[in-house]
Backbone as CSV, one residue per row, in Angstrom:
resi,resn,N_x,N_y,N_z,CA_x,CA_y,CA_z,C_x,C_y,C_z
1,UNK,106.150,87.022,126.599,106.476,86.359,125.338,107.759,86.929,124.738
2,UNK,107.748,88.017,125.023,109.263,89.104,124.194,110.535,88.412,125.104
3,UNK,110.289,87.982,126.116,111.651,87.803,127.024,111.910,86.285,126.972
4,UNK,110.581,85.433,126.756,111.307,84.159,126.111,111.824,84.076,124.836
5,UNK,111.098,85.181,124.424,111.808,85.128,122.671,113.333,85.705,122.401
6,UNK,113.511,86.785,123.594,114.589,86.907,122.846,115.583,85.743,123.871
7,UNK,115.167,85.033,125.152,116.128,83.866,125.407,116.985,83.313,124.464
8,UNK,115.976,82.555,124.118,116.078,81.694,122.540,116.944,81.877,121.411
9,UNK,116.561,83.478,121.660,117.464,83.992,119.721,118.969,83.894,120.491
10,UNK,119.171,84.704,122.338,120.131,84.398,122.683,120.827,83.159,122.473
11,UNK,120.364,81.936,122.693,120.079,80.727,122.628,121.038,80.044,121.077
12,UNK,120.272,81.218,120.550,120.629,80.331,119.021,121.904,81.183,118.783
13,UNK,122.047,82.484,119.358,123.425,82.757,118.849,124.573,82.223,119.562
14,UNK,124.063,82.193,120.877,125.322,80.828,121.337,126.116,80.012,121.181
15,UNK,124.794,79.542,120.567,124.785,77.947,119.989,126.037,77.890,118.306
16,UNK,125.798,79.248,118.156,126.874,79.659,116.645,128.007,80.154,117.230
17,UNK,127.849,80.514,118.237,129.672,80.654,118.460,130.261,79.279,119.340
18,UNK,129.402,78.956,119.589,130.075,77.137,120.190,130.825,76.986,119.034
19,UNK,129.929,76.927,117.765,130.238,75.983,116.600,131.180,77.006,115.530
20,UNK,131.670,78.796,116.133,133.063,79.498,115.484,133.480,78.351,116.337
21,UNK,133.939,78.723,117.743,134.579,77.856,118.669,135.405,76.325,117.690
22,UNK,134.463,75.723,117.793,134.787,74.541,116.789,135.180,74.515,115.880
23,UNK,134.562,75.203,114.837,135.196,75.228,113.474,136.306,75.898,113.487
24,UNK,136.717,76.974,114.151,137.920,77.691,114.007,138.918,77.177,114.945
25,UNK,138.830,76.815,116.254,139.872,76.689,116.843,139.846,75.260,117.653
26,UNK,139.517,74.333,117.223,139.034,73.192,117.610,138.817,71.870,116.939
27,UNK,138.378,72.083,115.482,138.770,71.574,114.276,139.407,70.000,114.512
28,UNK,140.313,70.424,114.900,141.732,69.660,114.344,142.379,68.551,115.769
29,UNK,141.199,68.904,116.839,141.434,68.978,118.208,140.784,67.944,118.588
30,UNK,140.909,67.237,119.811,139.727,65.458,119.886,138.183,65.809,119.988
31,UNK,137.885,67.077,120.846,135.989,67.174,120.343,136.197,67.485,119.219
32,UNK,136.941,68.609,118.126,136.358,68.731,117.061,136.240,67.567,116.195
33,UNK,137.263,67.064,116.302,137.141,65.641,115.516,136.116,64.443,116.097
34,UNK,135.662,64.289,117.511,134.467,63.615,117.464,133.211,63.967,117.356
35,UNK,133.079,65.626,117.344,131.877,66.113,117.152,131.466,66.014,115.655
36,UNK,132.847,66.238,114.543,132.639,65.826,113.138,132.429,64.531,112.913
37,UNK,133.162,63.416,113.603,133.355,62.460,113.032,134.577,62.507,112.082
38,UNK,135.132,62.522,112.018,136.293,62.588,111.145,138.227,62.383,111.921
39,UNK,138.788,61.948,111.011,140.066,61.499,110.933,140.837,62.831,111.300
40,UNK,142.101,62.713,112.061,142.915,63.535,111.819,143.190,63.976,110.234
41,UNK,143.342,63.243,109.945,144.001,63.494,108.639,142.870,64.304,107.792
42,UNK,141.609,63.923,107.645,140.451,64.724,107.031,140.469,65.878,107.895
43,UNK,140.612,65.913,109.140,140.624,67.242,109.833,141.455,68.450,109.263
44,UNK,142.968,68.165,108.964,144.054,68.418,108.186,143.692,69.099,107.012
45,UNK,143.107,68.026,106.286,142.862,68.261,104.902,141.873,69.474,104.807
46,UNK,140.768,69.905,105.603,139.683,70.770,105.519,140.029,71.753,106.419
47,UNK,140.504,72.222,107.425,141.092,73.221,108.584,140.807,74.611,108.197
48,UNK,141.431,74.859,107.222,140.712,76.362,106.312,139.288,76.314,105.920
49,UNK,138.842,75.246,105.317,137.501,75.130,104.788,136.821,75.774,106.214
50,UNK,137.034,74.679,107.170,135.913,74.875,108.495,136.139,76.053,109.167
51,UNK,137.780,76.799,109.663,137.762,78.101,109.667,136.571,79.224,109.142
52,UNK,136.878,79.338,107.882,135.768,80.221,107.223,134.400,79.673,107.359
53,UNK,133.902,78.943,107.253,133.097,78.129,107.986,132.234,78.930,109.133
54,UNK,133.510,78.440,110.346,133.206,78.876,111.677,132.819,80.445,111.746
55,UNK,133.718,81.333,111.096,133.684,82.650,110.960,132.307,82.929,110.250
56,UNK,132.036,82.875,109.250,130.082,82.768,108.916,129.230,82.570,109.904
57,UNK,129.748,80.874,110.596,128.890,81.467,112.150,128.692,82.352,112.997
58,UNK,129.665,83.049,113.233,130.075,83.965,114.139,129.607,85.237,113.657
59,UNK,129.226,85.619,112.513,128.638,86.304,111.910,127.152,86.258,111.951
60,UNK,126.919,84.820,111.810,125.161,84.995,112.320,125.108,85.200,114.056
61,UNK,125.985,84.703,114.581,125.807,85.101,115.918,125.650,86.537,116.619
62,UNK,127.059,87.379,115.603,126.951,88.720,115.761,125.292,89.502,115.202
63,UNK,124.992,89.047,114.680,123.487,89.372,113.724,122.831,89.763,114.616
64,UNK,122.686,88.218,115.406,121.463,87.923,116.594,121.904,88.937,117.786
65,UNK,122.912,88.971,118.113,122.847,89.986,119.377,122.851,91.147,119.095
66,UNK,123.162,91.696,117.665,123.194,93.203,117.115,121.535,93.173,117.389
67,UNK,120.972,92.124,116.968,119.218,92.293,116.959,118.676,92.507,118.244
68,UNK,119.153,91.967,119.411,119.174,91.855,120.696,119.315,93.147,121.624
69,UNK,120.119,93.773,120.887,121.039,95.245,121.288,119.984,96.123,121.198
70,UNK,119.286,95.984,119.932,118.250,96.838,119.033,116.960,97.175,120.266
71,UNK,116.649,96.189,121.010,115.751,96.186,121.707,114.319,95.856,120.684
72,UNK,113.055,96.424,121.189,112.117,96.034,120.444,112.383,96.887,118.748
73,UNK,113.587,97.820,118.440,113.909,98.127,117.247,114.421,97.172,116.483
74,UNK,114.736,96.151,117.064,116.024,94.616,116.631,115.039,93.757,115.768
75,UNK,113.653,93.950,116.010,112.846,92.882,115.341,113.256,92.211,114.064
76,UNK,113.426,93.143,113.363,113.434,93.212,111.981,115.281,92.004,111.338
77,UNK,115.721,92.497,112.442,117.289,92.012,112.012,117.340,90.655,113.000
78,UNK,116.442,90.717,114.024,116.439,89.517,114.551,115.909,88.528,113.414
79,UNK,114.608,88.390,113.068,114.003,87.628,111.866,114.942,87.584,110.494
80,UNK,115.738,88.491,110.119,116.537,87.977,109.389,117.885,87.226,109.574
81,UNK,118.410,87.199,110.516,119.459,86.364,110.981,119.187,85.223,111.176
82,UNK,117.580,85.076,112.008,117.208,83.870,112.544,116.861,83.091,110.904
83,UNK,116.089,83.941,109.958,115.963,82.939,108.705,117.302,82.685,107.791
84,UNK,118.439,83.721,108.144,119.677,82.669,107.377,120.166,81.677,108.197
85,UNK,119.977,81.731,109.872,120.276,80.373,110.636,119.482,78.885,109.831
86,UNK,118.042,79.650,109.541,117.510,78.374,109.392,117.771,77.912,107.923
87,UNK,117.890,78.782,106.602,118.450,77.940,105.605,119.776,77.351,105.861
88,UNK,120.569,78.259,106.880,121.817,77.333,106.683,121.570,75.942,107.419
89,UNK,120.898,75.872,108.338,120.385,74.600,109.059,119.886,73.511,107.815
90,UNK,118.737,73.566,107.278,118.508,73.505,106.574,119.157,72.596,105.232
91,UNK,120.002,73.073,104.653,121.233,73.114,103.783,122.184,72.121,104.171
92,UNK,122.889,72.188,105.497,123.258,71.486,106.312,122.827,70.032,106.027
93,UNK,121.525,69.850,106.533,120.893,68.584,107.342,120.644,67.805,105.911
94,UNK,120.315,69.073,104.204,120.063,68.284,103.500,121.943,67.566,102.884
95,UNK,122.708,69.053,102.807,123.625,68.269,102.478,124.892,67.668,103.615
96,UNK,124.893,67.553,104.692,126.096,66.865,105.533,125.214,66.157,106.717
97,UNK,124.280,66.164,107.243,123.685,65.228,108.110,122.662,65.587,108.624
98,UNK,121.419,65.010,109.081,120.094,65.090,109.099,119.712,65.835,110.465
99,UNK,121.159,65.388,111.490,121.284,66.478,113.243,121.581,67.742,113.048
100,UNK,122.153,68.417,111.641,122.130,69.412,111.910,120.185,70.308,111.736
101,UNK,119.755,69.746,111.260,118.193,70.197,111.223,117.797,70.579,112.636
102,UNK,117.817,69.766,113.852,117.406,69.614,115.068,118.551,70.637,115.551
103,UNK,119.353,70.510,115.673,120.924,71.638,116.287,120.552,72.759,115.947
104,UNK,120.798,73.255,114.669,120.770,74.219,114.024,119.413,75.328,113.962
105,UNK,118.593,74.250,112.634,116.928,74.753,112.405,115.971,75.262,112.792
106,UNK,116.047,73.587,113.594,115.040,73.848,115.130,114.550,74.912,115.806
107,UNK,116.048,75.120,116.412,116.056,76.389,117.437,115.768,77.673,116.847
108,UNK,116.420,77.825,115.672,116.408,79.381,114.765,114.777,79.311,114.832
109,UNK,114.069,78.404,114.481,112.503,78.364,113.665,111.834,78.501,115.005
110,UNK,111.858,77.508,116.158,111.580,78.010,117.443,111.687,79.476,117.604
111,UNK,112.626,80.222,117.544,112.929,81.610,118.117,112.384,82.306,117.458
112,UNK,111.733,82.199,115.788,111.240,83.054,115.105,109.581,83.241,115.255
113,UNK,109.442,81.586,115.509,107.742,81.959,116.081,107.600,82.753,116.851
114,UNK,108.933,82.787,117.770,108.209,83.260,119.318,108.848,85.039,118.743
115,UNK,109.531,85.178,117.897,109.742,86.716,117.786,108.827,87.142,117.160
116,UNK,108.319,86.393,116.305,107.180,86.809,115.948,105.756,87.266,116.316
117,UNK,105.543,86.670,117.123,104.747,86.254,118.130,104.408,87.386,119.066
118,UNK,105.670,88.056,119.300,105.756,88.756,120.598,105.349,90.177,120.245
């Protein structure tokens, strides 16, 4: 149970540096703009916004593998990274679109049962 769990949290911190990846250096670029949906020009207009953005991700990502590092000492910092993944999921889905719940949430809330669990 401990080695699918920490898959997962792997899993979910991945999944946050895809989306530094994107927000920081990609943005402005044809996936970032079809993965947003959005215009060059809105791309333009927000570029810093999603930067800092991306960098917050990358920060929960660093979280999850600092928790990872920890070994069975990581518990504690794993479950808290994984529950700011999931309000920011969360937050997300209520305020910019309903996929980030499933992308985001999902997986964090998945990984916490199972850290829990274990």
């Amino acid at each position: 149970m401990k080695l699918l769990a920490d898959i997962l949290v792997a899993v979910v911190a991945l999944l946050h540096v895809y989306f530094l990846v994107l927000e920081m250096f990609l943005w402005d670029k044809p996936l970032g703009l079809k993965t947003f949906r959005q215009s060059a020009a809105e791309a333009a207009a927000s570029k810093v916004l999603a930067a800092n953005q991306g960098l917050y991700n990358g920060f929960l990502a660093a979280g999850l593998f600092w928790g990872l590092s920890l070994g069975s000492a990581g518990t504690s910092v794993k479950v808290f990274f994984l529950c700011c993944v999931i309000v920011a999921g969360v937050y997300g889905a209520a305020t910019v679109g309903r996929k980030i719940l499933f992308v985001q949430a999902l997986p964090a809330a998945l990984a916490l049962v199972l850290v829990l669990a274990a």
